[in-house]
Structures are given as structure tokens and as C-alpha cells.
C-alpha positions in Angstrom: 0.0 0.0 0.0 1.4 3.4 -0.9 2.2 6.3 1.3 -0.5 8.3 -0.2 -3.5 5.8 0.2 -2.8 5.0 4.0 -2.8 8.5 4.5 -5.0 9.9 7.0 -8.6 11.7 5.6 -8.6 15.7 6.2 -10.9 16.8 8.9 -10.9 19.8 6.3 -10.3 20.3 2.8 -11.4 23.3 1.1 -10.6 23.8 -2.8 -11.2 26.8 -5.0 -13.4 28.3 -2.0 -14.8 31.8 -2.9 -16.8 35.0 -2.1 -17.8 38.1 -3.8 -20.7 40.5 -3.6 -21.2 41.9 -6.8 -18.1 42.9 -8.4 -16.2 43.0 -5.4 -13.9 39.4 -4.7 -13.8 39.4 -0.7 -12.0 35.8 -0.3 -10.3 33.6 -2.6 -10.4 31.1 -4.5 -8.6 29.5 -1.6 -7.3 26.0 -1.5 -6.0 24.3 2.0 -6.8 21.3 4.3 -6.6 20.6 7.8 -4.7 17.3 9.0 -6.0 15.4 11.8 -4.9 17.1 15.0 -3.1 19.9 13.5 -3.4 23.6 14.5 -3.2 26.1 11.7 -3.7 29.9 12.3 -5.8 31.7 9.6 -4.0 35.6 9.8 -4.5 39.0 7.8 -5.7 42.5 8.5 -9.0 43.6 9.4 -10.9 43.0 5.8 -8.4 40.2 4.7 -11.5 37.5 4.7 -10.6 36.0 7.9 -14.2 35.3 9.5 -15.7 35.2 5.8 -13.7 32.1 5.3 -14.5 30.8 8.5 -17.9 31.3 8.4 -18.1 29.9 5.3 -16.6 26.7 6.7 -19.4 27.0 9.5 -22.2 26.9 6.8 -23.3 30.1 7.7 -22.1 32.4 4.8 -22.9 31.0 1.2 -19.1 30.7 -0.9 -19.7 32.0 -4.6 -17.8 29.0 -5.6 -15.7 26.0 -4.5 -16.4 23.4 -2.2 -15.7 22.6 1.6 -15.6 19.1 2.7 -15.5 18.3 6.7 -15.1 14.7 7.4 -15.2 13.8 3.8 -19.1 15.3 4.0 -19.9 17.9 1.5 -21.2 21.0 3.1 -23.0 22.6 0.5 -25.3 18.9 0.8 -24.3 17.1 3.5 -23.5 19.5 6.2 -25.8 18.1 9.0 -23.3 14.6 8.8 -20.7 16.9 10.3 -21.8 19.8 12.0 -22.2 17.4 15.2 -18.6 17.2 15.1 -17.0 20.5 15.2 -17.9 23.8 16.9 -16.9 27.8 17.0 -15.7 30.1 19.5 -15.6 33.4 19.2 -15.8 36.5 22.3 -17.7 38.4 19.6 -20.7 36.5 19.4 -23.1 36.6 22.4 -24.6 33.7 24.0 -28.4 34.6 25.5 -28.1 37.0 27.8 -31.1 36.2 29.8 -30.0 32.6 30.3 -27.7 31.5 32.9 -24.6 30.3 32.2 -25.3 26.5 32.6 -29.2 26.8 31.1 -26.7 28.1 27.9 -24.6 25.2 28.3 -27.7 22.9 28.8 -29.5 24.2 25.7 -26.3 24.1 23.5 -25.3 20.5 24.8 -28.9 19.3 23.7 -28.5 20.9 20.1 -25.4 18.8 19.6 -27.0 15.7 21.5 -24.5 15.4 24.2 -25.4 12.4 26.1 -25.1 12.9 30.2 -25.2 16.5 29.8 -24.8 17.8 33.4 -21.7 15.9 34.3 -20.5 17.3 31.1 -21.7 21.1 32.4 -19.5 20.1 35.8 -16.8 19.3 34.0 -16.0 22.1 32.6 -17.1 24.4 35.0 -13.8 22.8 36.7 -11.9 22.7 33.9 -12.7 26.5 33.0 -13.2 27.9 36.0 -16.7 28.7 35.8 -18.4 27.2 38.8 -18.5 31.0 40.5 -21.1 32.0 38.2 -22.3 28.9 36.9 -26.1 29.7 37.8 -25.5 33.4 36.8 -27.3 35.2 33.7 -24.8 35.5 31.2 -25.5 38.9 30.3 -24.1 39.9 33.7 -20.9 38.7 33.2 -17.4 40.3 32.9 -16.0 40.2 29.3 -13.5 37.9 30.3 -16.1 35.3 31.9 -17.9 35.5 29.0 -14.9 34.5 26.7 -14.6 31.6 29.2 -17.7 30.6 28.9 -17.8 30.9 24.9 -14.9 28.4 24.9 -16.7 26.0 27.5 -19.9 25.9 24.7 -17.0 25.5 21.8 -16.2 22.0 23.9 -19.4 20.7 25.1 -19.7 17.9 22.0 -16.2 17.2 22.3 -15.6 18.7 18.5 -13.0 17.3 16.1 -12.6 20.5 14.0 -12.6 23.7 16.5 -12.9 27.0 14.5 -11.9 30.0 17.0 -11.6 33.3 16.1 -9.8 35.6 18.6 -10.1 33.0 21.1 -8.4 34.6 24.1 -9.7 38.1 23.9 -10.8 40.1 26.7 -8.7 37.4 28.9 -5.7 38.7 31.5 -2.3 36.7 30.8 -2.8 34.5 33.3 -6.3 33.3 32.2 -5.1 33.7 28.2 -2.3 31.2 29.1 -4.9 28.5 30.8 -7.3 28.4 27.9 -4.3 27.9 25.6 -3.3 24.9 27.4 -7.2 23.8 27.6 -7.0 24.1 24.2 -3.8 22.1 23.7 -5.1 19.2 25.8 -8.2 19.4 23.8 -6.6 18.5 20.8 -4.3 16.3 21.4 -7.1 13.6 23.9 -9.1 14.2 20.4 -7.4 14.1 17.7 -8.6 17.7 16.6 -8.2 20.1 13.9 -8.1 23.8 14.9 -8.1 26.7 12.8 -7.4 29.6 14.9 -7.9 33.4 13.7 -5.8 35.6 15.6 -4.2 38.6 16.2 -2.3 37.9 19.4 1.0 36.3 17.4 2.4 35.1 20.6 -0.7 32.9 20.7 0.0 31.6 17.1 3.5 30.8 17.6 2.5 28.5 20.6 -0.6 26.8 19.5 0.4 26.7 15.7 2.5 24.2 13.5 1.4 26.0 10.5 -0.1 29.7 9.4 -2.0 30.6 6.5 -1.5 34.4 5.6 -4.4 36.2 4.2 -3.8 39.8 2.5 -7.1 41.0 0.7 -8.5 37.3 0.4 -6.0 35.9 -1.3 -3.8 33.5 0.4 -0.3 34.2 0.0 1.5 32.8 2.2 1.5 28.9 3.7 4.3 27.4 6.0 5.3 26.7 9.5 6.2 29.5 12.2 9.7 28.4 11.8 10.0 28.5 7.9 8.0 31.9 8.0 10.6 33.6 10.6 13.5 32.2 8.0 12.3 33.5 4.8 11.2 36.6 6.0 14.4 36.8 7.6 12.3 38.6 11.0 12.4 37.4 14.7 9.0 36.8 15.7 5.9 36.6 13.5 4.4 39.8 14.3 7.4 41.1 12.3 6.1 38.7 9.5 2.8 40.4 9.7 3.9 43.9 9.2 5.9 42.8 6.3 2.6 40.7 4.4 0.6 43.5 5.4 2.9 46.0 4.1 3.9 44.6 0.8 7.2 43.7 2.3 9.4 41.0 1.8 12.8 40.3 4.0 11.8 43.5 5.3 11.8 45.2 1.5 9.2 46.5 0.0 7.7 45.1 -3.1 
């Protein structure tokens, strides 16, 4: 048996994925996939396409063209084969703020059919740190427990492919640094893909063994931390950002 056929299935592949409105190209066509277990961070500037593509992915945003295939499943036809299996995080989109904080856990785990939901709830109220204002409305919490709490709904069906975008915002270094390692342990007792959008670069250099850079929709840029830092002869990727963003390569300008 070759190499290629005992390789493992993408938890994502996405080919020739697109969106424009009108006359006006917003993302792509991109072409990438996601390896079991891999973390990949998805960076760009405000307007590069960034939560376009992701939502896209999500099935939430039609693409213009191209396909996106989770689990092998087709998500233009088959999306409801997979969507049981990954999840989103992001600080920017509000859970119910009437609800408490474990009714929103509650109602989220039975959308996903968790089985044994409220151990699940306890669990990561330890795990996260949320047992303080478990039976709390969410609405009243602090920015930071909110973010908390987004993360701990990202993780109540135990997703293969996690999509987060900005996942530590509105978190204090020390809390940042505990979700990150949640996050870690997440995917390596699952096996799961992560895309990650984010402008904390510290945060991608730790979580990520590859980064995709985005400038205006277009991909143009795919490799590892490491091989980024060489070619772009900088120290850190941050430096690697200002130069994409800037039309600079080696610290040139094009």
C-alpha cells in the first residue's frame, strides 16, 4: 500500500473556495486542508477574509464557488453529517443573555445531542473555572467570563474540528495562558483540527504548526512559524505580519 492511500482523511479540505458581492472578490479562491490534530492559524488585517472564510466553513455564509468538505461530507449537501462534530468560539458573538450560564450550556449540549449532559456542564465548569457564576445570567458577566464561557460551549460535544476566532480576547495573561493549554489538551485527547484566527502572534507561535497568511483574500503565504521567521528573515511573527501587510518581503518593499 502506498504512502499516499494510507494516508490519513482531512478533517478539512477546502478547494477553489470563494466569495464576492457583486463585483467586489472578498476571499479567494482559496485551496488548503486541515490534517487530523493539526493547528493552523488563519491571519490577515482587518478586511483580509478571515471570519468570511470561517464562516463559510461553519455553513453560515454562502461561498460564490468552490467546495468545503468536513469529514469527507460535502457542506454545501451534507453539512448536518458533520456539524455534530465541530464547533466555534468566538468572544464576539453573544450567547443569550437572559439565560444563565449553565441553562446556555444545557440548551447548546442538547442541540449537539451530548449524552449525560450535566456531568459534562460540571466538567468544565472545573476545567474553566466557571463554577462562581455557573447559575449566573450571562448577560451579567465580565468580558472575560464570557470569553470563558464561549470556549466551554466551543467544547461541550467534544468537536474534532474547532474554529476560533480571537479566542483569548478580553482574557488577563494568566487566564489567556490557561485556555491555551485547555485548548492544547483538547486537541491532542481528540485528535482535533483547529483553525485559529488571531491577532495575538504570541498565541499563534505557541498553539500553531502551521499559518495561512491572508492579505485581501488571497492566500499568500502557507508554512510553519519556523520557515516563516527564515524567509522573511524577521524574529517573531508579528514582524512577518507587518511585512505581508505591508507589501514587504525580508523587510523590503515590493
Amino acid at each position: 500500500m502506498s504512502s499516499l492511500s494510507s494516508a490519513p482523511r482531512p478533517t478539512l479540505s477546502v478547494q477553489g473556495l470563494a466569495k464576492s458581492y457583486g463585483n467586489r472578490n472578498v476571499v479567494g479562491p482559496l485551496d488548503f486542508s486541515l490534517a487530523p490534530g493539526s493547528v493552523t492559524g488563519l491571519l490577515g488585517g482587518n478586511g483580509a477574509g478571515k471570519t468570511t472564510t470561517i464562516g463559510m466553513i461553519m455553513g453560515l455564509i454562502e461561498p460564490s464557488a468552490g467546495s468545503i468538505r468536513v469529514f469527507g461530507h460535502d457542506m454545501a449537501r451534507d453539512r448536518y453529517s458533520a456539524l455534530g462534530r465541530m464547533n466555534f468560539e468566538s468572544p464576539y458573538v453573544d450567547l443569550p443573555h437572559r439565560l444563565t450560564v449553565r441553562q446556555n450550556l444545557r440548551v447548546f449540549g442538547l442541540l449537539y445531542d451530548v449524552p449525560d449532559i450535566e456531568p459534562k456542564i460540571e466538567e468544565l465548569a472545573d476545567a474553566l473555572a466557571l463554577r462562581d457564576f455557573l447559575d449566573r445570567q450571562t448577560g451579567k458577566l465580565s468580558a472575560g467570563q464570557k470569553t470563558r464561557v464561549s470556549i466551554a460551549k466551543a467544547l461541550i460535544n467534544d468537536p474534532q474540528l474547532l474554529l476560533l476566532d480571537e479566542p483569548t480576547a478580553s482574557l488577563d495573561p494568566d487566564t489567556a495562558d490557561w485556555v491555551r493549554s485547555r485548548l492544547e489538551t483538547h486537541r491532542h485527547t481528540h485528535n482535533c483540527a483547529i483553525l485559529l484566527a488571531s491577532h495575538n502572534m504570541g498565541e499563534v507561535e505557541r498553539l500553531c504548526d502551521r499559518v495561512l497568511m491572508l492579505k485581501q483574500g488571497v492566500l499568500v503565504d502557507d508554512d510553519s512559524p519556523s520557515n516563516l521567521l527564515a524567509r522573511y528573515g524577521r524574529d517573531n511573527l508579528e514582524e512577518v505580519f507587518l511585512d505581508v501587510a505591508r507589501g514587504r518581503v525580508g523587510g523590503v518593499s515590493e
